[in-house]
N, C-alpha and C positions, 0 to 999 in steps of 0.2 A: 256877188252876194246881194247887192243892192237889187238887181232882178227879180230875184230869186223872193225879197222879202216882201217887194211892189207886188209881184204876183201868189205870191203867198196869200196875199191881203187881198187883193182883186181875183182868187180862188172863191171867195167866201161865197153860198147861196145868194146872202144876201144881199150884195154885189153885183150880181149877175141878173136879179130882178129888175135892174135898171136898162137892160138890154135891148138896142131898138129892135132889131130880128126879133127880139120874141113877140112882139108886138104889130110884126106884119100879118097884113091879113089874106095868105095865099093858103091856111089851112095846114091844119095840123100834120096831117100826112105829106103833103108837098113841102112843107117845112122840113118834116123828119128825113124825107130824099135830099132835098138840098144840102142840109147839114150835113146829114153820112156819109151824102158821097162825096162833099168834098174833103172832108177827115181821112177818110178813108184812100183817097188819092194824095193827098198830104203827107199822111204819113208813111205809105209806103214810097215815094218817089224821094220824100225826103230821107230812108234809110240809108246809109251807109251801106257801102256793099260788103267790104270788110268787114265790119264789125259783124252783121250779119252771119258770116260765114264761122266768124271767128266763136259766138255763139252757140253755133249748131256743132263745132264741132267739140268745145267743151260739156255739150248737154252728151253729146255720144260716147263723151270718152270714160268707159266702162273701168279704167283702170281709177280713178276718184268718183269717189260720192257725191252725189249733187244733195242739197237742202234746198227746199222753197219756204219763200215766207214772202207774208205783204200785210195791209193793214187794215184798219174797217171793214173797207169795201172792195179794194184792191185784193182781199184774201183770197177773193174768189178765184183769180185768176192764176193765182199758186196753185189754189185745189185742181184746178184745169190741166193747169200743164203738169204739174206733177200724177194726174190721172194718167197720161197718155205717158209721159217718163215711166212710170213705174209697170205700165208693159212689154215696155220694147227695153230696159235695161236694167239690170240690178242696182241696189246702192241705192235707190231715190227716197226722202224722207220728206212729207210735208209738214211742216210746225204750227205749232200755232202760236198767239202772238201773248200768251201767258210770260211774264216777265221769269219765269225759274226754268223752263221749258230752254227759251233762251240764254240763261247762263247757263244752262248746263251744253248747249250747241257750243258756245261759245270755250267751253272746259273742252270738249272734245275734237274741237279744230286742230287740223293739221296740215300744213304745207301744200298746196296743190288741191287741197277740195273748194268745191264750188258751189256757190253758193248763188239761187235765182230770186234777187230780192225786189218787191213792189212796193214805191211807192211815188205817188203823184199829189199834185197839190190839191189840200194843203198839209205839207209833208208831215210826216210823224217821227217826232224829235226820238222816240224810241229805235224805230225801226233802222231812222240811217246811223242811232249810235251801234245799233247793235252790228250792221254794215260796216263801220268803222274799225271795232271791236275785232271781227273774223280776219278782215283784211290786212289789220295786225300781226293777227296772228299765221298771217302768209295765204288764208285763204282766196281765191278769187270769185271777185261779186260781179254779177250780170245783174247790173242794175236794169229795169223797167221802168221809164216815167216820162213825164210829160218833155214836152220841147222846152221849155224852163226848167229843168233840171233841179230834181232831187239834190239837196249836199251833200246824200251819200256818193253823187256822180265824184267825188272830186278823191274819192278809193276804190270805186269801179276800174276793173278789166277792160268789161264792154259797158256799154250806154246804149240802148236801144228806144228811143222816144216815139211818143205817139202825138199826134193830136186830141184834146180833149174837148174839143168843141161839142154842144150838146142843144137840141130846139127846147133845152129848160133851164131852168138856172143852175143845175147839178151837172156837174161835167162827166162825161162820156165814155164808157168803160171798151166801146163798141169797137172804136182803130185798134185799142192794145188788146183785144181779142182777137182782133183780125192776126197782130203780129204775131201771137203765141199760137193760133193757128197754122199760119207759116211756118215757125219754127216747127211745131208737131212734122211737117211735110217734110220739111231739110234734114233733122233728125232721124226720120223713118228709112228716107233713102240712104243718110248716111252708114246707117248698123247695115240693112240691108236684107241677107241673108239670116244674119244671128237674130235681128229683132225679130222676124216673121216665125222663126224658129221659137222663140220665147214668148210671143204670142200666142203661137199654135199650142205651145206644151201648159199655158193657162189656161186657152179656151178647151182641153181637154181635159184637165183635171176640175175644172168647172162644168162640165158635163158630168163627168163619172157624180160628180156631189150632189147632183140636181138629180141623177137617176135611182142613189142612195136613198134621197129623199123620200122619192114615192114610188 
């Protein structure tokens, strides 16, 4: 906990202005390679292999409902992967981070749904309540977040962290892209047959509407 609130607070922008790397002078773009790629090796070398696994295969399991959610800026990355969730499976709901929207997910949980929640620091005292909240109510959360760990990790399922190292004083949305990209992969192969199926019967009935058109 004590971690979690040092880096909560060393989260800050303005914090991060103090940073000798930002300050070297090898240039913006060679800056921006060094940082990404080492995040980007960071984070994936440091995942779990399990948990990993254990992810992609609740993102596949067709028989519960997945929900995404995340915060500020972290939303985006719900909208993403519940972009690609929601053609290869039924059942996918993105949320938004509207406080009633929320209780009402939260009225609706049941035993076994899944829940892909983001957040990284500096955490949003809403979103790991609302984490707390589902996980209560038996739901299982695939938490998202930094290698200092969100406090919703502590009623997470899985835990999947990133690096958020960034060549600015805003930290880096770029590793937990790469992860949720991954996932998109392991999920895909995992349906397989059915997804491609499910795809194919969208990108068909999105034809016929686009031919309707004009």
């Amino acid at each position: 906990r004590l971690m979690r609130e040092v880096h909560e607070r060393l989260g800050s922008p303005l914090e991060q202005y103090g940073r000798p790397d930002l300050r070297s002078g090898d240039g913006d773009l060679a800056r921006a390679a060094r940082v990404y790629s080492g995040s980007l090796a960071a984070t994936i070398s440091d995942m779990p292999e399990s948990e990993f696994t254990q992810a992609i295969a609740l993102l596949a399991d067709v028989t519960h409902p997945v929900r995404l959610t995340g915060g500020r800026f972290s939303h985006v990355l719900a909208d993403y992967l519940g972009a690609h969730l929601e053609l290869l499976r039924p059942n996918v709901h993105v949320m938004g981070i509207e406080p009633m929207e929320r209780l009402a997910a939260i009225a609706d949980t049941r035993r076994g749904d899944v829940f892909a929640v983001f957040d990284y620091r500096r955490y949003d005292p809403q979103t790991v309540r609302f984490a707390q909240r589902v996980a209560d109510r038996g739901a299982r959360v695939v938490l998202f977040t930094d290698r200092w760990l969100s406090p919703a990790a502590d009623v997470a399922a899985i835990v999947l962290s990133a690096d958020v190292e960034a060549p600015s004083p805003f930290d880096s949305l770029v590793p937990a892209m790469a992860v949720v990209e991954t996932l998109v992969a392991g999920v895909t192969d995992r349906l397989g047959e059915s997804g491609r199926e499910r795809v194919a019967a969208i990108e068909a009935m999105r034809d016929r509407t686009v031919a309707e058109r004009t």
